[in-house]
VOROBA-945511 format. One record per residue: residue number from 1; residue in three letters; chain; x, y, z of N, C-alpha, C in turn. Coordinates in steps of 0.02 Angstrom, whole numbers. Example, Ala and Ser with C-alpha at 12.3 -4.5 7.8 and 13.67 -1.06 7.14 Angstrom:
# VOROBA-945511
(1; 'ALA'; 'A'; (660; -284; 390); (615; -225; 390); (660; -165; 390)),
(2; 'SER'; 'A'; (642; -112; 354); (684; -53; 357); (645; 2; 394)),
//
This chain:
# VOROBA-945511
(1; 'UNK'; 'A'; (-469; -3225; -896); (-439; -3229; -832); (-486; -3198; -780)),
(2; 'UNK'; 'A'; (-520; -3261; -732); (-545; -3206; -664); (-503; -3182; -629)),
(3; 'UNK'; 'A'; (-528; -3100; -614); (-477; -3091; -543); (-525; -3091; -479)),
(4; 'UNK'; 'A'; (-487; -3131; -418); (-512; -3147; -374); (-519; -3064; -308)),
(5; 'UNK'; 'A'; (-532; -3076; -250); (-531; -3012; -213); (-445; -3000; -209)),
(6; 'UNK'; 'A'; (-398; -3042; -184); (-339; -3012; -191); (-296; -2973; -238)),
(7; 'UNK'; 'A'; (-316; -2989; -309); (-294; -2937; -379); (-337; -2867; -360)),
(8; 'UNK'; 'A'; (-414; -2897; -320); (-432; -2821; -334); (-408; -2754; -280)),
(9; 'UNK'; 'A'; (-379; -2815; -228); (-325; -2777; -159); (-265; -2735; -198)),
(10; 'UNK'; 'A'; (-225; -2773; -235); (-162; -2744; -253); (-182; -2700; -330)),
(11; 'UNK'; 'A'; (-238; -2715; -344); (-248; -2635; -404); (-266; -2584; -360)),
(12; 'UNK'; 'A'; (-308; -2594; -330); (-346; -2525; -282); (-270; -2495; -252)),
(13; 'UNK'; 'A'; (-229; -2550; -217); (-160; -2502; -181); (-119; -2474; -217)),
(14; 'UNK'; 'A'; (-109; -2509; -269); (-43; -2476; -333); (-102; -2421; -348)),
(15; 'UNK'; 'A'; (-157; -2411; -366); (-193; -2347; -382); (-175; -2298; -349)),
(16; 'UNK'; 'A'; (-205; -2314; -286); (-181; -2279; -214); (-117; -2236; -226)),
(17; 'UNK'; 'A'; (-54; -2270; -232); (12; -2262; -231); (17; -2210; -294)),
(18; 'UNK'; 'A'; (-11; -2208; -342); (1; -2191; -418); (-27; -2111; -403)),
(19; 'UNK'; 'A'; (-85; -2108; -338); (-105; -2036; -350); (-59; -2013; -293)),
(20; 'UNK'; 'A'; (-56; -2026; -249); (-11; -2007; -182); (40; -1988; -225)),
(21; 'UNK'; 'A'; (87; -2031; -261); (159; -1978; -301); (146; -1933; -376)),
(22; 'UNK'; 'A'; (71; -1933; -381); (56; -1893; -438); (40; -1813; -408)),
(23; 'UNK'; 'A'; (-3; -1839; -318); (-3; -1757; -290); (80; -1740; -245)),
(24; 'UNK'; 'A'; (118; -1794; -243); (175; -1761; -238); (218; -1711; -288)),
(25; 'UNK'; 'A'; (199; -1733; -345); (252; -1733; -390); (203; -1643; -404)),
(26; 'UNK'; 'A'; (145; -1656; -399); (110; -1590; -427); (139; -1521; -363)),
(27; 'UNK'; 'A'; (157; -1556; -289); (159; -1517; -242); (238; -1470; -277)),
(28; 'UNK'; 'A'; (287; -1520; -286); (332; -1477; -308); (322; -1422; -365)),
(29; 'UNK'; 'A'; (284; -1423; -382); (282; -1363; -459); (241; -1312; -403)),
(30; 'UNK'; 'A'; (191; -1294; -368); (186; -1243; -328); (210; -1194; -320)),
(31; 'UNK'; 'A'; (225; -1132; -316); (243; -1096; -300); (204; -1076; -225)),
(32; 'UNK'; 'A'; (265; -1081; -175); (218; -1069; -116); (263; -1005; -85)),
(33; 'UNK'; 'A'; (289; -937; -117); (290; -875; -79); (229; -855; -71)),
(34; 'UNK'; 'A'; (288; -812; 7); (242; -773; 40); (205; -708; 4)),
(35; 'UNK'; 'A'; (160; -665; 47); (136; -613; -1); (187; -552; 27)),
(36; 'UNK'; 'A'; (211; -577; 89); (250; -516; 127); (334; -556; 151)),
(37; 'UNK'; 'A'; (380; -543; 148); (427; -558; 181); (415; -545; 259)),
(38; 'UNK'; 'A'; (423; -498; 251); (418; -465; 343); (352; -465; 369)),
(39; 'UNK'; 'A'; (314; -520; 344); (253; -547; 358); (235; -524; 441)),
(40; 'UNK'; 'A'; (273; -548; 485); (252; -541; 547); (274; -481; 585)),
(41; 'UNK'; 'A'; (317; -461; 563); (340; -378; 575); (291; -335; 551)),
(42; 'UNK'; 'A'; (269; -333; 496); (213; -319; 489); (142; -320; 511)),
(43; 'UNK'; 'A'; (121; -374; 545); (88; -383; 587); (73; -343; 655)),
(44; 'UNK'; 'A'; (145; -334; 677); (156; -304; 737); (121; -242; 734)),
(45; 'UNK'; 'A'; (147; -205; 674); (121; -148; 666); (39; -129; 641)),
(46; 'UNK'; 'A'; (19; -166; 641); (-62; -177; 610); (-117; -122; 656)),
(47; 'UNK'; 'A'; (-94; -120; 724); (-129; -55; 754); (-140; 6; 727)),
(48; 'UNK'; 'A'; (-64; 27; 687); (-64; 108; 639); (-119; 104; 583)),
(49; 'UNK'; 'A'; (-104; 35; 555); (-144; 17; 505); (-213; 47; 521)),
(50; 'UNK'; 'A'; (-254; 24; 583); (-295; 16; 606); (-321; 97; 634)),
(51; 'UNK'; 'A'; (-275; 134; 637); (-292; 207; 693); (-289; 233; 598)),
(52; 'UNK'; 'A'; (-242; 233; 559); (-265; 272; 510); (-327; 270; 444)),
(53; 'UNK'; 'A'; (-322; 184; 445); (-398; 185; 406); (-461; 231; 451)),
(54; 'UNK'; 'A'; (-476; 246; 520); (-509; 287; 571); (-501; 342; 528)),
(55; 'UNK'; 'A'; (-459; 370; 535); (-414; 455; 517); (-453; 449; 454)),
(56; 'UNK'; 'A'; (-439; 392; 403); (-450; 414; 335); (-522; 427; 330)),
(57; 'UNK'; 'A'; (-568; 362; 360); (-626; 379; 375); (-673; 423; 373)),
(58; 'UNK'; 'A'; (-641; 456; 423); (-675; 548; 473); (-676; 598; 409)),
(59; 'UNK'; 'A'; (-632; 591; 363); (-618; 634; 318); (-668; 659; 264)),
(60; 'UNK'; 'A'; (-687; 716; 245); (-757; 703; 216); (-741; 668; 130)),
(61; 'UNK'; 'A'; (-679; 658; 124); (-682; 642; 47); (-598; 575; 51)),
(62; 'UNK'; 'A'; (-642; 525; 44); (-564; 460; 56); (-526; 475; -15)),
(63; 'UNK'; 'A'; (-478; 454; -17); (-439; 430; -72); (-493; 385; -123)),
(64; 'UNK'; 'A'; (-496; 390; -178); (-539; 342; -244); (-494; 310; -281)),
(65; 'UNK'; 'A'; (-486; 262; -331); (-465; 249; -386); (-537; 221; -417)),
(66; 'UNK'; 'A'; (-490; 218; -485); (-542; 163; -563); (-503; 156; -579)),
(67; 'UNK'; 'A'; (-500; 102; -628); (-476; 64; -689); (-507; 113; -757)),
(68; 'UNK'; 'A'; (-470; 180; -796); (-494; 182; -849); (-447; 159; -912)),
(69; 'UNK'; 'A'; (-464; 192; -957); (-425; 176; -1020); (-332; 165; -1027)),
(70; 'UNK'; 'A'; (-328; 238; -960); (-247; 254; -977); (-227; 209; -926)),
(71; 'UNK'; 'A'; (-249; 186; -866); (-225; 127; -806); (-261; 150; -769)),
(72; 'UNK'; 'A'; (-221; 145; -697); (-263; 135; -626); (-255; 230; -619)),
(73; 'UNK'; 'A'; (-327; 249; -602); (-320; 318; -596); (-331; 346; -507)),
(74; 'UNK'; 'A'; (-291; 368; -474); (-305; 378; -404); (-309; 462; -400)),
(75; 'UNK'; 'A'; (-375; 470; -346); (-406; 532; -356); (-394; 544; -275)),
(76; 'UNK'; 'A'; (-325; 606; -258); (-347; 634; -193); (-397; 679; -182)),
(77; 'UNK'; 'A'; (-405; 668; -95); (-428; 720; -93); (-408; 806; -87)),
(78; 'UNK'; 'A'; (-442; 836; -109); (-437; 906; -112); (-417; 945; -52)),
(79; 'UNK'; 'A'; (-451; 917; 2); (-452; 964; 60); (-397; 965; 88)),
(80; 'UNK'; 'A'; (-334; 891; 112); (-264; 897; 141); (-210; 933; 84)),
(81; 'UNK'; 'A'; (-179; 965; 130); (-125; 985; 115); (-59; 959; 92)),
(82; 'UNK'; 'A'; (-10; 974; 65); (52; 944; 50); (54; 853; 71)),
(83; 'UNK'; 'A'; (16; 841; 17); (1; 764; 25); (72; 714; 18)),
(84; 'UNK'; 'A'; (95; 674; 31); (141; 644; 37); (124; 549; 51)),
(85; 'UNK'; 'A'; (183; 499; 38); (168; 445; 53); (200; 397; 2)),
(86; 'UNK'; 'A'; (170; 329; 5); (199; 288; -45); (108; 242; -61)),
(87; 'UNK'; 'A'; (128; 219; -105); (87; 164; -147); (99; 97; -159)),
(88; 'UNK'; 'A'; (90; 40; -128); (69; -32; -122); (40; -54; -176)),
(89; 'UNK'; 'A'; (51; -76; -229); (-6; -128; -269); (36; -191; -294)),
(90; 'UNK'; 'A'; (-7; -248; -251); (39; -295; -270); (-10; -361; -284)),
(91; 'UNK'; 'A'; (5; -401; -304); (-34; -463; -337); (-25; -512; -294)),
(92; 'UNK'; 'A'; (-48; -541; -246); (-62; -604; -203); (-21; -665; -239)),
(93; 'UNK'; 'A'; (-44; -654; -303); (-6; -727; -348); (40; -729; -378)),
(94; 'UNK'; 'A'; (69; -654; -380); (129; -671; -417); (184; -612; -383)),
(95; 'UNK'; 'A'; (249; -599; -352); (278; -576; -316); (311; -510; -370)),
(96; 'UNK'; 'A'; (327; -553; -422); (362; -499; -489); (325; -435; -504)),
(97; 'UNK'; 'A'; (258; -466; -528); (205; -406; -515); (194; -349; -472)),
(98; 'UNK'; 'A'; (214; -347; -422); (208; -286; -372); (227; -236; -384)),
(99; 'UNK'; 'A'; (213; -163; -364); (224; -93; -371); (228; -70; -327)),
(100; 'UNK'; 'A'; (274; -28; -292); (295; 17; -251); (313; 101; -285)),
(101; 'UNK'; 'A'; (251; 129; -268); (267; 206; -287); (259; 267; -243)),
(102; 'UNK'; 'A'; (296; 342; -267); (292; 370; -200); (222; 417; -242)),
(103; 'UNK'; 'A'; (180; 428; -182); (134; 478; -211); (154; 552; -242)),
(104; 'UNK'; 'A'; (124; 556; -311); (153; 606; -335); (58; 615; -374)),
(105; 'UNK'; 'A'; (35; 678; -356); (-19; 709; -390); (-20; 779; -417)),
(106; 'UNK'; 'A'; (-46; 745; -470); (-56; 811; -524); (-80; 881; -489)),
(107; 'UNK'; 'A'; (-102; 931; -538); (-147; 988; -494); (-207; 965; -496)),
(108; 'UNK'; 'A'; (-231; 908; -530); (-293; 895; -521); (-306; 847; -465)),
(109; 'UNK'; 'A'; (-261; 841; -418); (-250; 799; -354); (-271; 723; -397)),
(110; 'UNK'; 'A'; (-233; 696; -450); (-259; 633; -468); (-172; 617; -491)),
(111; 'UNK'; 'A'; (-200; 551; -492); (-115; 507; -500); (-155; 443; -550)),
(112; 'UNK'; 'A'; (-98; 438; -633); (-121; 378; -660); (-53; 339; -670)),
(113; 'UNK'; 'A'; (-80; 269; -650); (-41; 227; -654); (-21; 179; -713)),
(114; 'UNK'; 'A'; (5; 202; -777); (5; 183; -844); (-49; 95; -855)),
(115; 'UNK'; 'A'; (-90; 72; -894); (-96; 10; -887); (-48; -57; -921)),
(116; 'UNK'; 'A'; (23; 5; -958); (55; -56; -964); (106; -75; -910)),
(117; 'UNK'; 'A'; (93; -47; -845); (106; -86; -798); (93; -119; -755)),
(118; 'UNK'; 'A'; (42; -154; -762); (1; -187; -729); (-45; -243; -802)),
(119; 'UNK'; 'A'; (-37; -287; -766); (-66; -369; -781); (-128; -386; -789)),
(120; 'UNK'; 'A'; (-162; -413; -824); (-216; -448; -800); (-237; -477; -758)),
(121; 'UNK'; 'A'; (-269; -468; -706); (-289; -502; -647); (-297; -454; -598)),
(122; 'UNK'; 'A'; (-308; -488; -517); (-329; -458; -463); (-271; -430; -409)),
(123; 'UNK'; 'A'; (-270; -357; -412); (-214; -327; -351); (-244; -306; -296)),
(124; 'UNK'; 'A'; (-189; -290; -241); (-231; -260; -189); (-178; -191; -199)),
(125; 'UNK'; 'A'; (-220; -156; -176); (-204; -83; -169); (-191; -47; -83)),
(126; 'UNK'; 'A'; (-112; -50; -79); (-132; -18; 4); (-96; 55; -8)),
(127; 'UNK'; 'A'; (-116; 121; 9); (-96; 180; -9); (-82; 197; 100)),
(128; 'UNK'; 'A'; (-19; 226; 99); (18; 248; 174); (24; 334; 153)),
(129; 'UNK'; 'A'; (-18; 354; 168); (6; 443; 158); (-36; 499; 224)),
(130; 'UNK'; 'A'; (3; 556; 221); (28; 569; 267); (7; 652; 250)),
(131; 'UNK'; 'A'; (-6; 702; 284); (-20; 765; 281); (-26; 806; 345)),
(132; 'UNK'; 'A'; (5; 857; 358); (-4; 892; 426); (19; 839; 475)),
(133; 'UNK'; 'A'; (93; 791; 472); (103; 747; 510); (37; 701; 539)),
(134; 'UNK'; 'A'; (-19; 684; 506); (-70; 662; 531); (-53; 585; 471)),
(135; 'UNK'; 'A'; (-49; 542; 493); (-31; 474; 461); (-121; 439; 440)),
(136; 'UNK'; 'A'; (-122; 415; 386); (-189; 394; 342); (-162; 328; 317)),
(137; 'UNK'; 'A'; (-196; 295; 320); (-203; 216; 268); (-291; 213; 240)),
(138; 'UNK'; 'A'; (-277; 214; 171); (-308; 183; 134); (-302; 117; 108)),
(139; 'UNK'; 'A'; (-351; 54; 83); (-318; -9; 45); (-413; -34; 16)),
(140; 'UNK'; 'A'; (-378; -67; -51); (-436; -97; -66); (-409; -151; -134)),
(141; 'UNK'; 'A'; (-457; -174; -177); (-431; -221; -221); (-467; -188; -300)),
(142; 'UNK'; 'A'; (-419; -206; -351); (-417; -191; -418); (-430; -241; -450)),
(143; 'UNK'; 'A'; (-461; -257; -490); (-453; -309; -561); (-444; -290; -623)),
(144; 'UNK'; 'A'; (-384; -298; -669); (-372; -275; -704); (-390; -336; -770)),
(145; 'UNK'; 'A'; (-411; -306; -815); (-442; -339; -858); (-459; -323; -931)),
(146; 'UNK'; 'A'; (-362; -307; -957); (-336; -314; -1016); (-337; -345; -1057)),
//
């Protein structure tokens, strides 16, 4: 059987058609949450953000973490006083994953974050703490790689 140019019109369009509802059909399995609910409320506030990474800055010794054996290990600094705050680590890709903790450090001004709570893969880390009423933001990213 030859096919002439018109068979080769209506294969090329039914092709056409076959991927158009194959990337539909893929769009529904997506997961498309946000990384923030209060996404834009958040936003608003992005100036504090901005005046305390400064603050944290100036400081002669920032907040540290690593990834060792026991989990995520966060190292204050020594020099503020009655340290206070909360802890952000949350996963871009997956919403379940996230951690919300309040800062609590040892006498060795260090805080570990067990690694069986935390996943394989990439978090971001935003730390909000607070000393001598003087407000600090730290943030950076983890890969965990269990």
């Amino acid at each position: 059987m030859k096919l002439n140019w018109g068979h080769y019109i209506v294969i090329g369009f039914t092709l056409f058609v076959m991927l158009i509802l194959f990337m539909v059909f893929k769009s529904f399995q997506f997961s498309n949450e946000l990384v923030s609910e209060d996404y834009y409320a958040k936003e608003l506030q992005y100036q504090d953000i901005i005046e305390g990474k400064k603050r944290a800055g100036r400081l002669k010794n920032d907040i540290t973490w690593g990834m060792e054996e026991a989990g995520l290990v966060i190292v204050y600094p020594e020099e503020v006083n009655q340290l206070s705050g909360d802890i952000l680590i949350y996963r871009p890709s997956d919403q379940s994953l996230d951690l919300q903790l309040e800062i609590e450090p040892d006498s060795t001004f260090r805080q570990v974050i067990p690694m069986k709570e935390l996943k394989r893969g990439k978090y971001s880390v935003q730390i909000h703490w607070h000393t001598d009423d003087v407000e600090f933001y730290t943030e950076g990213v983890i890969f965990v790689n269990k």
